[in-house]
PyMOL Python script that loads the backbone (N, CA, C, O; Angstrom):
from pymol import cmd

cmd.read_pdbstr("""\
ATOM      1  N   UNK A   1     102.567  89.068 107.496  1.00  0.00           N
ATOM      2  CA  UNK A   1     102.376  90.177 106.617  1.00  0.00           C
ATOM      3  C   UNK A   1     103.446  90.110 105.525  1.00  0.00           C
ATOM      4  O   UNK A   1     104.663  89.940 105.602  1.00  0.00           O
ATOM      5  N   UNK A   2     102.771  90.261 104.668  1.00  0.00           N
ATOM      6  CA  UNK A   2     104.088  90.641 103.350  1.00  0.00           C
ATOM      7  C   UNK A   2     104.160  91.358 102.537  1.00  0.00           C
ATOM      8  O   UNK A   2     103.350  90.905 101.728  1.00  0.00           O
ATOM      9  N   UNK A   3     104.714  92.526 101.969  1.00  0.00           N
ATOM     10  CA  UNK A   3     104.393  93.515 101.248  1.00  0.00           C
ATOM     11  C   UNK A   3     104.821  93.685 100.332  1.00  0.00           C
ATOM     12  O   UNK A   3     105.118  94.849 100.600  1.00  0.00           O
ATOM     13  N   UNK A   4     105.310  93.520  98.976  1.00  0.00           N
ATOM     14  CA  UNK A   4     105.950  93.637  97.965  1.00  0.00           C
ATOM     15  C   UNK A   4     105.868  94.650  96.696  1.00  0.00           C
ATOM     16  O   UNK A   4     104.749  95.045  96.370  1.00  0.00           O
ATOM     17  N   UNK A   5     106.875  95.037  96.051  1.00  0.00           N
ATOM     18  CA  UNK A   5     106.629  95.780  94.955  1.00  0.00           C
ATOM     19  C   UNK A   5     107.237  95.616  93.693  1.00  0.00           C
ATOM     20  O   UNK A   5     107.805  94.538  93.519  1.00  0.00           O
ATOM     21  N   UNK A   6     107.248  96.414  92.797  1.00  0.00           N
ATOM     22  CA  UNK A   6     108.255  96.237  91.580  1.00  0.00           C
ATOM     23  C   UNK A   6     109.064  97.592  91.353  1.00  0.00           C
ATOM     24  O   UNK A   6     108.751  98.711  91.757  1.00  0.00           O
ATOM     25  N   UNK A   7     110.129  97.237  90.644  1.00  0.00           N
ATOM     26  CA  UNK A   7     111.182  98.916  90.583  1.00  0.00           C
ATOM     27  C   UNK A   7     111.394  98.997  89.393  1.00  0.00           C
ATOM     28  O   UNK A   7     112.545  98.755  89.029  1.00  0.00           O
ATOM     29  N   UNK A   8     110.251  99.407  88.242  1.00  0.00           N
ATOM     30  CA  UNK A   8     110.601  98.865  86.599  1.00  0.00           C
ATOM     31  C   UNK A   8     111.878 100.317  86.286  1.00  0.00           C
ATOM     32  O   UNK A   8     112.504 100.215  85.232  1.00  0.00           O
ATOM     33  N   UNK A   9     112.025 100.896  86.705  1.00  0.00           N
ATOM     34  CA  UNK A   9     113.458 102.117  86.692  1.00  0.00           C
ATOM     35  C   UNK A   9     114.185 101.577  87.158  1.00  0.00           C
ATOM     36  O   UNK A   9     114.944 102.360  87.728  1.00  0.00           O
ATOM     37  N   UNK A  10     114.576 100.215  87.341  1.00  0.00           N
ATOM     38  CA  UNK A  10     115.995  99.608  87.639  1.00  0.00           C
ATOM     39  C   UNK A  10     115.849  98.677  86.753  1.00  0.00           C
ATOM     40  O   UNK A  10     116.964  98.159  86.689  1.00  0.00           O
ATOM     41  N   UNK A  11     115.053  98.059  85.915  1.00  0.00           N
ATOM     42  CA  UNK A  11     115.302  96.909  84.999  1.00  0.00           C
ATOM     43  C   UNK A  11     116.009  96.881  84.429  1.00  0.00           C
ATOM     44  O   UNK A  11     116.824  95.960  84.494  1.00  0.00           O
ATOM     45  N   UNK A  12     116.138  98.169  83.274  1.00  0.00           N
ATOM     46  CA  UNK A  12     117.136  98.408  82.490  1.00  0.00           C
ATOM     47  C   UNK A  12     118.336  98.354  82.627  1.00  0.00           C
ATOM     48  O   UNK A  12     119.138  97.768  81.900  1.00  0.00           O
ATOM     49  N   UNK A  13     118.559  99.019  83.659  1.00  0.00           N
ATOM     50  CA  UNK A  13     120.049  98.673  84.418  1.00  0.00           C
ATOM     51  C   UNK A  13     120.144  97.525  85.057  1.00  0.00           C
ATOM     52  O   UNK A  13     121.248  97.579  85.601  1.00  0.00           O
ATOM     53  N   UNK A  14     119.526  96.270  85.383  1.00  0.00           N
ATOM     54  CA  UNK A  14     119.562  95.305  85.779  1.00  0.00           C
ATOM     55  C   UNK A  14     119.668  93.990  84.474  1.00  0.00           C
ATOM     56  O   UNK A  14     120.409  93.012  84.376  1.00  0.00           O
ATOM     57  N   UNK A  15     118.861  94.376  83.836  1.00  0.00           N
ATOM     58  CA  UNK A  15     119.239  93.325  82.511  1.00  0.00           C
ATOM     59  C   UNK A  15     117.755  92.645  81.980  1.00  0.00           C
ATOM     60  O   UNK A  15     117.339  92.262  80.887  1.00  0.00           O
ATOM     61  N   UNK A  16     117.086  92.725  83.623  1.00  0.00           N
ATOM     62  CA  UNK A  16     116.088  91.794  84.138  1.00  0.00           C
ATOM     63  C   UNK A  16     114.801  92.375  84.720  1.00  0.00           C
ATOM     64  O   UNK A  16     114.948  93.453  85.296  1.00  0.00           O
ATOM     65  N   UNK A  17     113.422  91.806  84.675  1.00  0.00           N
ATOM     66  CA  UNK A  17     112.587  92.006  85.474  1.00  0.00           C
ATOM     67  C   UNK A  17     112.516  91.172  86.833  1.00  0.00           C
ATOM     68  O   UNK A  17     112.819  89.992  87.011  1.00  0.00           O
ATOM     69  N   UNK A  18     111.991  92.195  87.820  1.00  0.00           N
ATOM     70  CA  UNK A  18     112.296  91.662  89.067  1.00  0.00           C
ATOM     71  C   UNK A  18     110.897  91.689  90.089  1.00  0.00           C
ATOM     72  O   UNK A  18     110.182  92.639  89.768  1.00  0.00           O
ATOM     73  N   UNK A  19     110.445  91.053  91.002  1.00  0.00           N
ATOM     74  CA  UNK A  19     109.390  91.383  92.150  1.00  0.00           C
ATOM     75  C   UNK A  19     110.522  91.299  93.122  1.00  0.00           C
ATOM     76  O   UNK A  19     111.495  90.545  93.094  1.00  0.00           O
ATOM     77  N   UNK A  20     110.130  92.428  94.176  1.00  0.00           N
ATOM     78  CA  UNK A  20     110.867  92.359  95.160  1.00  0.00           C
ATOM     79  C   UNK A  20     109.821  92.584  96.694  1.00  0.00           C
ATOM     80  O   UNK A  20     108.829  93.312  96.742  1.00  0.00           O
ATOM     81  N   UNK A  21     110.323  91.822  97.745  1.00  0.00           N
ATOM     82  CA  UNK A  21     109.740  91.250  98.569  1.00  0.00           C
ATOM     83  C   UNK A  21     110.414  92.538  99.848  1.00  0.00           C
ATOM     84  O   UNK A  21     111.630  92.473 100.032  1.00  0.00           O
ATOM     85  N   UNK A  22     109.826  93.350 100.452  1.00  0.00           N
ATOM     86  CA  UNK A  22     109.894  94.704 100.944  1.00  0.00           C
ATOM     87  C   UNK A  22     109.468  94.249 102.325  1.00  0.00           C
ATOM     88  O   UNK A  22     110.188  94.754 103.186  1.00  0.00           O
ATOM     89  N   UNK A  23     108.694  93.597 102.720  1.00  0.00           N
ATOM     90  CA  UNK A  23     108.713  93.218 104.203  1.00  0.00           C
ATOM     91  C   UNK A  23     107.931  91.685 104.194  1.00  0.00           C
ATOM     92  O   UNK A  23     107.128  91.323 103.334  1.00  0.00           O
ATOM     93  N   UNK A  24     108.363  90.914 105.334  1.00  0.00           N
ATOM     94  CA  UNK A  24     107.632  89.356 105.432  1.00  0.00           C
ATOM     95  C   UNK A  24     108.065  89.723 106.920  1.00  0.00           C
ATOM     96  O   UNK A  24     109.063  90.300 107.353  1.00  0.00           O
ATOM     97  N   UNK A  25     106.771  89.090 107.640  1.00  0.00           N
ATOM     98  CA  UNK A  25     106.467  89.783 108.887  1.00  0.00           C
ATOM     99  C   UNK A  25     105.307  88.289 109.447  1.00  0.00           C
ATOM    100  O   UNK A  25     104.233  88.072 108.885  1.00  0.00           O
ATOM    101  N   UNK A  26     105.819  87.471 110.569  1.00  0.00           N
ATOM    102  CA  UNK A  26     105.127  86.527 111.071  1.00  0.00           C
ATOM    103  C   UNK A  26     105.017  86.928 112.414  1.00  0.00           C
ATOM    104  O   UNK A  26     106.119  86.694 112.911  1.00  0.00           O
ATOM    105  N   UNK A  27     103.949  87.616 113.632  1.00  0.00           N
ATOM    106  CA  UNK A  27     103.866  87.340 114.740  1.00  0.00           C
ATOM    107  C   UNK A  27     104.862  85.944 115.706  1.00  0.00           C
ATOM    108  O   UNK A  27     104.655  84.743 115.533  1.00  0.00           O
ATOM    109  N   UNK A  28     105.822  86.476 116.600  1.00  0.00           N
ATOM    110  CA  UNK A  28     106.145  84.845 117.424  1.00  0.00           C
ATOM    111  C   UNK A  28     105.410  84.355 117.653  1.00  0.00           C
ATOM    112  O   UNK A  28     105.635  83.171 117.404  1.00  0.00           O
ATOM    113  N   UNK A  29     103.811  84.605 118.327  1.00  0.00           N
ATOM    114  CA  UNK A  29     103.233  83.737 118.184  1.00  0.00           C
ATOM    115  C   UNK A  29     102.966  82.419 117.459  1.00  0.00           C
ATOM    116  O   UNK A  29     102.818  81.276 117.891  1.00  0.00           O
ATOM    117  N   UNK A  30     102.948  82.914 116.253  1.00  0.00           N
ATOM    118  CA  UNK A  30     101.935  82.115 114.805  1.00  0.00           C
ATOM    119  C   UNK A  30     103.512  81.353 113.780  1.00  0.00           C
ATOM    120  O   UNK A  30     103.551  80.850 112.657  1.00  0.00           O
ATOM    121  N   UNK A  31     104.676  81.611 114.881  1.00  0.00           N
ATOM    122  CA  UNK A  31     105.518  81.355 114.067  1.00  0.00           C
ATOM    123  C   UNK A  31     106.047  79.957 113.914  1.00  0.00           C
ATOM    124  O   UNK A  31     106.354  79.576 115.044  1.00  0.00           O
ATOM    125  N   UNK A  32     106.273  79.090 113.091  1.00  0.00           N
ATOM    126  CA  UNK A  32     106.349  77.688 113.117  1.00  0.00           C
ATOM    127  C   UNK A  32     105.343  77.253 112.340  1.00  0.00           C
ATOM    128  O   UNK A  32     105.045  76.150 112.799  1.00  0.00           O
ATOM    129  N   UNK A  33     104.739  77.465 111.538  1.00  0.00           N
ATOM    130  CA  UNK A  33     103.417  77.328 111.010  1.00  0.00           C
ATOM    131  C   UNK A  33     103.247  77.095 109.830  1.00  0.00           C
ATOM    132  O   UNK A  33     102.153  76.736 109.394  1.00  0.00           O
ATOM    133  N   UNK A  34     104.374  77.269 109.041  1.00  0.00           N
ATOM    134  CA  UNK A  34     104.611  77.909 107.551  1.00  0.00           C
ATOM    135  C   UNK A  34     103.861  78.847 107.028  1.00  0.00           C
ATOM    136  O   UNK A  34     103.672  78.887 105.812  1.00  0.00           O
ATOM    137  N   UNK A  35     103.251  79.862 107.996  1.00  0.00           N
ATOM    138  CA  UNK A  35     102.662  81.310 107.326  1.00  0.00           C
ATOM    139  C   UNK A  35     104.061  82.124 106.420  1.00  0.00           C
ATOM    140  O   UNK A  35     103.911  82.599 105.294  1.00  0.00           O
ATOM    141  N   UNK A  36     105.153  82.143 107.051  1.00  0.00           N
ATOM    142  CA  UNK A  36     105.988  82.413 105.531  1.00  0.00           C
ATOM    143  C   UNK A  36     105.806  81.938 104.536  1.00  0.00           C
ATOM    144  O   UNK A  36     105.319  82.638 103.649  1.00  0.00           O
ATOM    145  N   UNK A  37     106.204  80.202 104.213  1.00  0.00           N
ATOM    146  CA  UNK A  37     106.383  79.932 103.315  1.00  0.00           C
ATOM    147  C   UNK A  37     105.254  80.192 102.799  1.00  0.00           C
ATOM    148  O   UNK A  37     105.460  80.481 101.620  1.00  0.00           O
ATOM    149  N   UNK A  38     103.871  80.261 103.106  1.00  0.00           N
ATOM    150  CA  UNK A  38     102.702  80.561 102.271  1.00  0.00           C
ATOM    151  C   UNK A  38     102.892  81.893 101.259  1.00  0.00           C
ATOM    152  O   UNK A  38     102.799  81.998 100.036  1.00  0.00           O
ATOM    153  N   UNK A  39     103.210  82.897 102.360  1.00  0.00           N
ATOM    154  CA  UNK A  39     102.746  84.054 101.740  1.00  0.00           C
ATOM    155  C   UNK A  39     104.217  84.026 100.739  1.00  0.00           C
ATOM    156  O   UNK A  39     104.104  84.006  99.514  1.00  0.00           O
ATOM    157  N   UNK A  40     105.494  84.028 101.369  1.00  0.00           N
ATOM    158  CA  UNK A  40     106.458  83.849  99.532  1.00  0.00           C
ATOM    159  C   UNK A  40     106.363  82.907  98.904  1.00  0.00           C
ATOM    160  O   UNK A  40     107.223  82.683  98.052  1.00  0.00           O
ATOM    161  N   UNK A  41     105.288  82.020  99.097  1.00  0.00           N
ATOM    162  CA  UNK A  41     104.921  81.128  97.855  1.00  0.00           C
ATOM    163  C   UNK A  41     103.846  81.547  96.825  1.00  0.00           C
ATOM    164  O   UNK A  41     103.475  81.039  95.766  1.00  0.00           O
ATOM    165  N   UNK A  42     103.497  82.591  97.471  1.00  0.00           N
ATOM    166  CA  UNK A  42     102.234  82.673  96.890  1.00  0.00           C
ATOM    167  C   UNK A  42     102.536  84.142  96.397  1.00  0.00           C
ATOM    168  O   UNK A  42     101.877  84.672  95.503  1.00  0.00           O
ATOM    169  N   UNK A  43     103.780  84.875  97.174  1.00  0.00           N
ATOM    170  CA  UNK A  43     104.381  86.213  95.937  1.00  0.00           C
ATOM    171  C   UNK A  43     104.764  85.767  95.118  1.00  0.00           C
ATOM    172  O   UNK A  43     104.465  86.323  94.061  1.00  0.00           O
ATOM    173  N   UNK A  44     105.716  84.417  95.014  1.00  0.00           N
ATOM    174  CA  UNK A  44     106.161  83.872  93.364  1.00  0.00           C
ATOM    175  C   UNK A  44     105.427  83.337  92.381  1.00  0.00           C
ATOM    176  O   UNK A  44     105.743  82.974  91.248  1.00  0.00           O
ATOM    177  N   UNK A  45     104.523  83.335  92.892  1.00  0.00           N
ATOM    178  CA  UNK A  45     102.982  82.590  92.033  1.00  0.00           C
ATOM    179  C   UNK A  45     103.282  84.114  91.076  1.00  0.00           C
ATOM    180  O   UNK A  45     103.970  84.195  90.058  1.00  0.00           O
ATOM    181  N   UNK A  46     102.481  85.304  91.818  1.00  0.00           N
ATOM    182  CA  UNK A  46     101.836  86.119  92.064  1.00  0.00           C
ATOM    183  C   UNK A  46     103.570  87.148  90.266  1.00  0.00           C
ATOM    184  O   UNK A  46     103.700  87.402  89.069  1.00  0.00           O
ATOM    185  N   UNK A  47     104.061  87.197  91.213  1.00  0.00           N
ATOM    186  CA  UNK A  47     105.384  87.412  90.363  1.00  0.00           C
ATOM    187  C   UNK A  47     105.217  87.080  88.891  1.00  0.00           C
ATOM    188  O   UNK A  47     104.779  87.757  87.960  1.00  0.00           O
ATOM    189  N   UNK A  48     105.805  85.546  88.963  1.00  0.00           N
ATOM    190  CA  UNK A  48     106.015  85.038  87.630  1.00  0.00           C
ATOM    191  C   UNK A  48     104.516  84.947  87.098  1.00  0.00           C
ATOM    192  O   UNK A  48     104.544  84.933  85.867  1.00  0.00           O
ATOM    193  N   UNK A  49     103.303  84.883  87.562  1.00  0.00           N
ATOM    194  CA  UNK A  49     101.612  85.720  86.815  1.00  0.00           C
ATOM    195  C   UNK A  49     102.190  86.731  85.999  1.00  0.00           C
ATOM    196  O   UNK A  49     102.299  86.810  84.775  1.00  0.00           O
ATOM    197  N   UNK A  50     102.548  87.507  86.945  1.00  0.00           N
ATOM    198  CA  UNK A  50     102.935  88.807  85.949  1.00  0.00           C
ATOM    199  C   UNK A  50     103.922  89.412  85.156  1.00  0.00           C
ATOM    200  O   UNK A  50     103.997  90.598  84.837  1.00  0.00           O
ATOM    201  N   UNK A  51     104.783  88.348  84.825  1.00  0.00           N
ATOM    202  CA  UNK A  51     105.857  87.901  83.835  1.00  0.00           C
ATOM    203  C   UNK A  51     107.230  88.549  84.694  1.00  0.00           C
ATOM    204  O   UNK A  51     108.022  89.282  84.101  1.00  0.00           O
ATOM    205  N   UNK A  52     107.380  88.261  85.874  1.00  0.00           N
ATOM    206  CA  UNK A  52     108.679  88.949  86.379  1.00  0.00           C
ATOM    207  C   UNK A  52     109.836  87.485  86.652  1.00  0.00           C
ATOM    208  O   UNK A  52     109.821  86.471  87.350  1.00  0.00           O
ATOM    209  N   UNK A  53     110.751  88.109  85.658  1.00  0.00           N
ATOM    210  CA  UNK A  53     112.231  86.966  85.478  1.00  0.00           C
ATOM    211  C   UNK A  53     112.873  86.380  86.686  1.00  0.00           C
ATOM    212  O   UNK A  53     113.512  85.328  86.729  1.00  0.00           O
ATOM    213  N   UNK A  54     112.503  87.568  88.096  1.00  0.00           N
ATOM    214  CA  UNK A  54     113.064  86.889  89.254  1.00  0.00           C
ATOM    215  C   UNK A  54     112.360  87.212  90.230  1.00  0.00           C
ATOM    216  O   UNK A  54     111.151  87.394  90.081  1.00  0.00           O
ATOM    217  N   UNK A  55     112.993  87.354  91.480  1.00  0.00           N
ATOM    218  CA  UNK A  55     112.000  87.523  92.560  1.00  0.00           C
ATOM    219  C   UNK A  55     113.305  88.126  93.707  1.00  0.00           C
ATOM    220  O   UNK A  55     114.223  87.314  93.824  1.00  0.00           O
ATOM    221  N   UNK A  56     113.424  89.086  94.316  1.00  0.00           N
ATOM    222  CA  UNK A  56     114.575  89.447  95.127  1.00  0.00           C
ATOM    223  C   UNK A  56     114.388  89.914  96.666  1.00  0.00           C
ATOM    224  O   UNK A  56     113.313  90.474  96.882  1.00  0.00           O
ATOM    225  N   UNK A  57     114.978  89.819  97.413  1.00  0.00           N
ATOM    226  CA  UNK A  57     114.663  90.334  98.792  1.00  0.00           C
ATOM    227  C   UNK A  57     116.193  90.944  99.243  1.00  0.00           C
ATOM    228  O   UNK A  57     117.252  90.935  98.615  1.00  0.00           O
ATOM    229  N   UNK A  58     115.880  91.447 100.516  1.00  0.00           N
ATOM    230  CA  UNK A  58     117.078  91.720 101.452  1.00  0.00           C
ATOM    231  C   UNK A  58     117.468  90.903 102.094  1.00  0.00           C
ATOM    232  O   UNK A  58     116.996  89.923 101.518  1.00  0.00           O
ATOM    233  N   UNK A  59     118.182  90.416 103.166  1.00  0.00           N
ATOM    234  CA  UNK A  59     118.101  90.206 104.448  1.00  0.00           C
ATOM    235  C   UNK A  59     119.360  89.967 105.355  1.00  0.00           C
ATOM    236  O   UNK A  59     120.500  89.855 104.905  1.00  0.00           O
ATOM    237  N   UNK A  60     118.992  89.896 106.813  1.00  0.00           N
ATOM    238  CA  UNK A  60     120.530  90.254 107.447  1.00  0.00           C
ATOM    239  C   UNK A  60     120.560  88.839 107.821  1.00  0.00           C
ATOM    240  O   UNK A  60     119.844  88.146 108.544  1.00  0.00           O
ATOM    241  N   UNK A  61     121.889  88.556 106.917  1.00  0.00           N
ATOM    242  CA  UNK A  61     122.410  87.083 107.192  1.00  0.00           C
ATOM    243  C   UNK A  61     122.631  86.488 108.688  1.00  0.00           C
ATOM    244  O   UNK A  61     123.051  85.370 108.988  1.00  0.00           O
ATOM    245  N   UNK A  62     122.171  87.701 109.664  1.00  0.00           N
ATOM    246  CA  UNK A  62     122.750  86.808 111.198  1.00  0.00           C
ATOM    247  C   UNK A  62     121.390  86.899 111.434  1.00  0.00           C
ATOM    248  O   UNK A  62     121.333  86.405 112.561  1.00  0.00           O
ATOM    249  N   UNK A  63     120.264  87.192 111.138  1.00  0.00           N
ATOM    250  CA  UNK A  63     119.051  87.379 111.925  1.00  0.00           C
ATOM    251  C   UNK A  63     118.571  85.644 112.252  1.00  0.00           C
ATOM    252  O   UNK A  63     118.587  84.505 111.784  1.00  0.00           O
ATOM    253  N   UNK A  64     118.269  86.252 113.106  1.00  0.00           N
ATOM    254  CA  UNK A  64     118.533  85.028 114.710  1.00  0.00           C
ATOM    255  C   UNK A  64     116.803  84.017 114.043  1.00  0.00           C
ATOM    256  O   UNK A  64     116.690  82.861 114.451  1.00  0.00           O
ATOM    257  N   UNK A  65     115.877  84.474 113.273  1.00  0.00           N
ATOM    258  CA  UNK A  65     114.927  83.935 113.185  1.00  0.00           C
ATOM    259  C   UNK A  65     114.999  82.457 111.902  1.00  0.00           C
ATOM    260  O   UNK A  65     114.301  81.464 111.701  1.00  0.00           O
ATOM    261  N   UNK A  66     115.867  82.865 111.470  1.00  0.00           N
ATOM    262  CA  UNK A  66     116.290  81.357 110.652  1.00  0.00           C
ATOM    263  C   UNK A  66     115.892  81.872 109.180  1.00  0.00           C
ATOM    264  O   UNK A  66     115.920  81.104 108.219  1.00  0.00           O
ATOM    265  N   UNK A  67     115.540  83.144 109.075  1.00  0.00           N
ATOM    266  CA  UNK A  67     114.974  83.747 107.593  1.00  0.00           C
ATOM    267  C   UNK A  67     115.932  83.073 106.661  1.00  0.00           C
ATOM    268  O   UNK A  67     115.426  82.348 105.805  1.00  0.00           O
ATOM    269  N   UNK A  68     117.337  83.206 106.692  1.00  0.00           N
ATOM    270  CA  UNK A  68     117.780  83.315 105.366  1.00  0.00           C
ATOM    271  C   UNK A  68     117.811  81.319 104.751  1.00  0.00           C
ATOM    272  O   UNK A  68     118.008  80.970 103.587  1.00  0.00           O
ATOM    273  N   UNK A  69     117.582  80.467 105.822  1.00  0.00           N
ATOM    274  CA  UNK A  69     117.418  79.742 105.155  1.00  0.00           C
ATOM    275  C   UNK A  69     116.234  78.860 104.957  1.00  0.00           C
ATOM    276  O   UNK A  69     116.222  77.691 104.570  1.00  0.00           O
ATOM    277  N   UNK A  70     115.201  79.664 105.306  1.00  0.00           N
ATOM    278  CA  UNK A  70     114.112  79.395 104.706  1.00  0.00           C
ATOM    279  C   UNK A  70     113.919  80.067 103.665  1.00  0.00           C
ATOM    280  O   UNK A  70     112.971  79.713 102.965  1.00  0.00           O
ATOM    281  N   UNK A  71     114.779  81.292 103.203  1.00  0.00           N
ATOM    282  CA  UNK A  71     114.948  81.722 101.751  1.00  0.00           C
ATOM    283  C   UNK A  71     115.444  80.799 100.456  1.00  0.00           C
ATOM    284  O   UNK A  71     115.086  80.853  99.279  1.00  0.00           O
ATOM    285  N   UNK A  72     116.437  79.902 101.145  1.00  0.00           N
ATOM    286  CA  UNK A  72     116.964  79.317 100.484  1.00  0.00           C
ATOM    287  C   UNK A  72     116.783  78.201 100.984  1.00  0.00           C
ATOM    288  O   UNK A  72     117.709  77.393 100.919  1.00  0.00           O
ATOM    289  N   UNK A  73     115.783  77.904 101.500  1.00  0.00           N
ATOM    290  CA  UNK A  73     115.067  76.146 100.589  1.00  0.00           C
ATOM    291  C   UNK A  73     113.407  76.881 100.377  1.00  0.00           C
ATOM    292  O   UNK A  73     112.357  76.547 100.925  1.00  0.00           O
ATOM    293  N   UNK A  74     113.644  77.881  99.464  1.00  0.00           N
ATOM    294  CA  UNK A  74     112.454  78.428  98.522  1.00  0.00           C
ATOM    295  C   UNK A  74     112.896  78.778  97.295  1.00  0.00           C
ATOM    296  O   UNK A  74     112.291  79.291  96.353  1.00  0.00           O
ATOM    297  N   UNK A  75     114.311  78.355  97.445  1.00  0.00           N
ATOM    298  CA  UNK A  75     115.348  78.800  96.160  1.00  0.00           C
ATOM    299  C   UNK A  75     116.082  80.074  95.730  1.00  0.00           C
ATOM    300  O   UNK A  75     116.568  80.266  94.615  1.00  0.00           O
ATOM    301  N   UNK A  76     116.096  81.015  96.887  1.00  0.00           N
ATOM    302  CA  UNK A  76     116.469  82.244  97.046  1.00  0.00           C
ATOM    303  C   UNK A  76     117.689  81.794  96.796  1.00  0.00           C
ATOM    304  O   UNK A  76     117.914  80.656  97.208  1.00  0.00           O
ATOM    305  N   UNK A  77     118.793  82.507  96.084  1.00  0.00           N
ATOM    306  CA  UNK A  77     120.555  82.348  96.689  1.00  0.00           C
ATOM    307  C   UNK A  77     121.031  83.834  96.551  1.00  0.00           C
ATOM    308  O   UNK A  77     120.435  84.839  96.162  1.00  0.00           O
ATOM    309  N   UNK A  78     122.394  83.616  97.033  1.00  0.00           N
ATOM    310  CA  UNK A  78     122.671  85.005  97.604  1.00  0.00           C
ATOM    311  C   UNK A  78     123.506  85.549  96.353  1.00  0.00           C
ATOM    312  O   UNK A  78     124.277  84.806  95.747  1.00  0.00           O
ATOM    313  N   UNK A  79     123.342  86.665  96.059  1.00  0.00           N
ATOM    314  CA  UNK A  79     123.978  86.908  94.536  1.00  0.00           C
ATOM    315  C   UNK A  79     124.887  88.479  94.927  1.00  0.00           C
ATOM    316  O   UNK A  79     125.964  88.836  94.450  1.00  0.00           O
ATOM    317  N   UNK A  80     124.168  89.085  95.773  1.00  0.00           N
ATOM    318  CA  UNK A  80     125.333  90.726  96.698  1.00  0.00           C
ATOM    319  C   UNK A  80     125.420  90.705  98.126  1.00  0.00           C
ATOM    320  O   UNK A  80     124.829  89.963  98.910  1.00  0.00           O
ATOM    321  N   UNK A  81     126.060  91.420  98.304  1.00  0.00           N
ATOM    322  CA  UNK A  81     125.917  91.597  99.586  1.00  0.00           C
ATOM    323  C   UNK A  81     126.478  92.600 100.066  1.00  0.00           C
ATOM    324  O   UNK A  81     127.542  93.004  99.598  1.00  0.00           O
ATOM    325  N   UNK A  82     125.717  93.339 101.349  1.00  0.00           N
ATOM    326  CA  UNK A  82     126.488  94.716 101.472  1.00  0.00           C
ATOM    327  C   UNK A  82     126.720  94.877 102.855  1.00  0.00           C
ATOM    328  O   UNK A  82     126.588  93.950 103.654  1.00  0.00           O
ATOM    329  N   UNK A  83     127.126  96.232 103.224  1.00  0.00           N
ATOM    330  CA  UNK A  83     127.613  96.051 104.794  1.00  0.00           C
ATOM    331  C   UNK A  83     126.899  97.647 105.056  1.00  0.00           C
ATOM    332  O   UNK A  83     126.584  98.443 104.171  1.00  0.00           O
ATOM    333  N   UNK A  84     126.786  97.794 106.246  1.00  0.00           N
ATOM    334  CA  UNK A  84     126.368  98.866 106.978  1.00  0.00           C
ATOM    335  C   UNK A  84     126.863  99.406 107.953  1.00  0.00           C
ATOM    336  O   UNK A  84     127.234  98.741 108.920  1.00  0.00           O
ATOM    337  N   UNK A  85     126.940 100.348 107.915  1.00  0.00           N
ATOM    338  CA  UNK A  85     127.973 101.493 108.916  1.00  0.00           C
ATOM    339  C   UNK A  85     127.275 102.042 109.562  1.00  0.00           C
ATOM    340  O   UNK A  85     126.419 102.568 108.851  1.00  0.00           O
ATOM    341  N   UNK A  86     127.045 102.357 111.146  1.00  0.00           N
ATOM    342  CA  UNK A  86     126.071 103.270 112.073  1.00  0.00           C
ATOM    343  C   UNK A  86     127.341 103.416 112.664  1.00  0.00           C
ATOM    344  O   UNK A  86     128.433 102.885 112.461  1.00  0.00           O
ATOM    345  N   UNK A  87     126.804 104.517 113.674  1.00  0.00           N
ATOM    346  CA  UNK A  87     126.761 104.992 114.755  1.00  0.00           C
ATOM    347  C   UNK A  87     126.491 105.467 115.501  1.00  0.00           C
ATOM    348  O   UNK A  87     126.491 106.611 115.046  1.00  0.00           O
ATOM    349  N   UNK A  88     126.070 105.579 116.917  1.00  0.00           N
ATOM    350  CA  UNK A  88     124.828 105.429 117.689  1.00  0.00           C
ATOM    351  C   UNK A  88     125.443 107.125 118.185  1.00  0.00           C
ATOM    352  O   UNK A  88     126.594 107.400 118.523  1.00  0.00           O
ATOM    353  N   UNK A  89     124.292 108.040 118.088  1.00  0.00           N
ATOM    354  CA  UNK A  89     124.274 109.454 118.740  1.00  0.00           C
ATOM    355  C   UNK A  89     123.704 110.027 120.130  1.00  0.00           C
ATOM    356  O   UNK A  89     123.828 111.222 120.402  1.00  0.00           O
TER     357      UNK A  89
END
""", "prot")
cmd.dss("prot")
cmd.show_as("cartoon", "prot")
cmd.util.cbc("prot")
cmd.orient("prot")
């Protein structure tokens, strides 16, 4: 599954047009398959169609599924990064 959107109320303040990639979602099953790389290959198609300068996602650099570097051999690189504070109630 992959769901994506655009945030044109941040461009301006960004410099840039952007698609941003809001969830990518493979069953364990079906995983090994390149059903990722399909579907974010086929949002950057889908993206730069519609004249957007980049393409951006989230993601948590320890997640155990190997995401971030299949981000980056799709050409993703890491440009922020932030941290998160919980605590469990």
């Amino acid at each position: 599954m992959h769901r994506a959107g655009r945030y044109e109320h941040d461009w301006a303040t960004q410099g840039y047009t952007a698609g941003y990639t809001e969830l990518l979602g493979v069953r364990r099953a079906y995983r090994g398959r390149r059903i990722a790389v399909a579907l974010l290959t086929h949002a950057l198609r889908v993206f730069a169609d519609d004249g957007m300068q980049h393409a951006e996602l989230d993601v948590d650099t320890d997640n155990p599924t190997g995401a971030p570097a299949l981000y980056t051999r799709l050409g993703y690189a890491k440009s922020e990064g932030s941290t998160l504070y919980a605590i469990e109630l």
